[in-house]
C-alpha positions in Angstrom: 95.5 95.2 93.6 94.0 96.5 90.3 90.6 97.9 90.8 88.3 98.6 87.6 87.7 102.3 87.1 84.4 102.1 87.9 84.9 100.5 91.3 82.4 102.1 93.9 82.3 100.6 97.7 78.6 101.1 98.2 77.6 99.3 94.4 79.9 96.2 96.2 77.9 96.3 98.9 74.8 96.1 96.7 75.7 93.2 95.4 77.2 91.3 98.2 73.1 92.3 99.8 71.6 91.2 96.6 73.6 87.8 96.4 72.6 86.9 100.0 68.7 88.1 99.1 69.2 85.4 95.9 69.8 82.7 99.0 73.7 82.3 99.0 75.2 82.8 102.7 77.0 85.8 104.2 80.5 84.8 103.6 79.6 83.5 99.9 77.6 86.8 99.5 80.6 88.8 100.1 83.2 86.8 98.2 80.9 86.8 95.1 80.5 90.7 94.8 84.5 90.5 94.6 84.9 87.9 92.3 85.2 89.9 89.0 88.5 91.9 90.8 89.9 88.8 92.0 89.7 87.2 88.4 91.0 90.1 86.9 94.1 90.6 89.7 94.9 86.6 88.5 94.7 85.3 91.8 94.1 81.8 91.5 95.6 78.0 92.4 98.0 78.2 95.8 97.8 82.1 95.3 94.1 82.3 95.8 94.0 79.8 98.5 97.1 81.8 100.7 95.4 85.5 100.1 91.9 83.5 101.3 93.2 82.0 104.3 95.2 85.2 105.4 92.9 86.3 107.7 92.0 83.2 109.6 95.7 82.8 111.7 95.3 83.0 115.4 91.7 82.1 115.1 90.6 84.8 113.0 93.7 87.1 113.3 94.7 86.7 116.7 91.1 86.7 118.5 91.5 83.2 119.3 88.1 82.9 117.9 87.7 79.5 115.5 91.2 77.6 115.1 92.3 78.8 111.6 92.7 75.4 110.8 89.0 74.3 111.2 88.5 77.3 109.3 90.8 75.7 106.5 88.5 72.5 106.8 85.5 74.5 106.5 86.5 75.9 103.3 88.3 72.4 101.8 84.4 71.2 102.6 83.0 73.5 100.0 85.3 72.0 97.5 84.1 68.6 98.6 80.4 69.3 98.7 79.7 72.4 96.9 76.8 74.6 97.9 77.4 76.9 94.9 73.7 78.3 93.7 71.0 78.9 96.4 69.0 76.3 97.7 68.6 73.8 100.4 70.0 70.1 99.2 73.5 71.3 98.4 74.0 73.7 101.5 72.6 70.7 104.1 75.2 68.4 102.5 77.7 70.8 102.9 76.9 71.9 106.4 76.6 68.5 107.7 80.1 68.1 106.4 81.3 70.6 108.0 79.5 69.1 111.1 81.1 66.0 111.1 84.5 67.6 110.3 84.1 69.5 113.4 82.7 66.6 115.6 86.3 64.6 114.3 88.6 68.0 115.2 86.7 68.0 118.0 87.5 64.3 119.3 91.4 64.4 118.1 92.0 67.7 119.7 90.9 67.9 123.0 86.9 68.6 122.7 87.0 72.3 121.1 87.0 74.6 117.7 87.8 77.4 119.3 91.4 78.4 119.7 92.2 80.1 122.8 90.3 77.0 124.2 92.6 75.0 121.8 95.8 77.4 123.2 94.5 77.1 126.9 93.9 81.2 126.6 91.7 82.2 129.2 90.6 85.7 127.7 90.1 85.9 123.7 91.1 88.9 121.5 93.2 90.2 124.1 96.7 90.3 122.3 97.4 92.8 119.7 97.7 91.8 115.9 101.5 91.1 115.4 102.0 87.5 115.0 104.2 85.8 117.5 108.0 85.1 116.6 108.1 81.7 115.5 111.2 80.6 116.9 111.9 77.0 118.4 110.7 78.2 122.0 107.4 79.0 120.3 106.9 76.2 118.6 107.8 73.7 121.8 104.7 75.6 123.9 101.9 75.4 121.5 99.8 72.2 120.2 99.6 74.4 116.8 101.8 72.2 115.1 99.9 68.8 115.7 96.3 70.7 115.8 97.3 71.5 111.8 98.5 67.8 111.5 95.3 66.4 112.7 92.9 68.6 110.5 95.1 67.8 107.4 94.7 64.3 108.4 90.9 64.7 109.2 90.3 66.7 105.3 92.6 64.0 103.4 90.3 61.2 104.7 87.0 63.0 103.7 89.1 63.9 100.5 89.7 59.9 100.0 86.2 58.6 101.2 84.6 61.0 98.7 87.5 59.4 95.9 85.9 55.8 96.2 
């Protein structure tokens, strides 16, 4: 990634503070004091969404911490109900989207967010941060593959209730 010559760590976190002090929340705080370096780098479209998401696998990199596919629905509902400038109106719609997207995962997977819950994991952010080999063994003992179906299925109902 190019980085402008005048890039300084502590100015970023400045702004990221200074954005969350004008009323946006912490993750848009930090995303907006990066936005200038992702413009310039041209990551946008399917490439913006992948780099964006990278993080979230495993239930936030293997902590089994929020299923990364809520997380996906989470961030699908900002493009449905936008909370993009502070203030209340916007951010309540968008939260209680994000409610009642969790309330459906919630009913068509077995009552939980949370994916070592979702994986049957007793003890979260125990395993180390290679991803698992995804061979056919792997996929026959996880619910992954329908838990992804489901919240797919859950955003592309929102997406075509908003449509109408």
């Amino acid at each position: 990634m190019k980085l402008p010559d005048t890039f300084d760590p502590a100015e970023r976190g400045e702004r990221a503070r200074d954005y969350f002090l004008q009323g946006y929340n912490c993750c848009q705080a930090v995303l907006l004091a990066f936005a200038d370096v992702l413009e310039a780098n041209g990551q946008t479209g399917t490439e913006l969404l992948k780099t964006i998401g990278s993080g979230f696998g495993g239930g936030f990199a293997r902590l089994r911490e929020v299923c990364g596919s809520f997380s996906a629905c989470t961030m699908i509902a900002g493009f449905l109900s936008p909370a993009t400038t502070p203030g209340m109106e916007a951010r309540t719609a968008n939260y209680a989207l994000v409610q009642e997207l969790a309330k459906e995962f919630r009913a068509r997977n077995g009552g939980s967010i949370v994916c070592g819950e979702l994986l049957g994991l007793r003890e979260k952010g125990q395993e180390g941060p290679a991803p698992s080999e995804r061979t056919a063994e792997y996929y026959k003992k996880r619910p992954c593959p329908e838990i992804i179906r489901n919240a797919a299925t859950i955003v592309a109902e929102k997406m075509k209730e908003a449509a109408r």
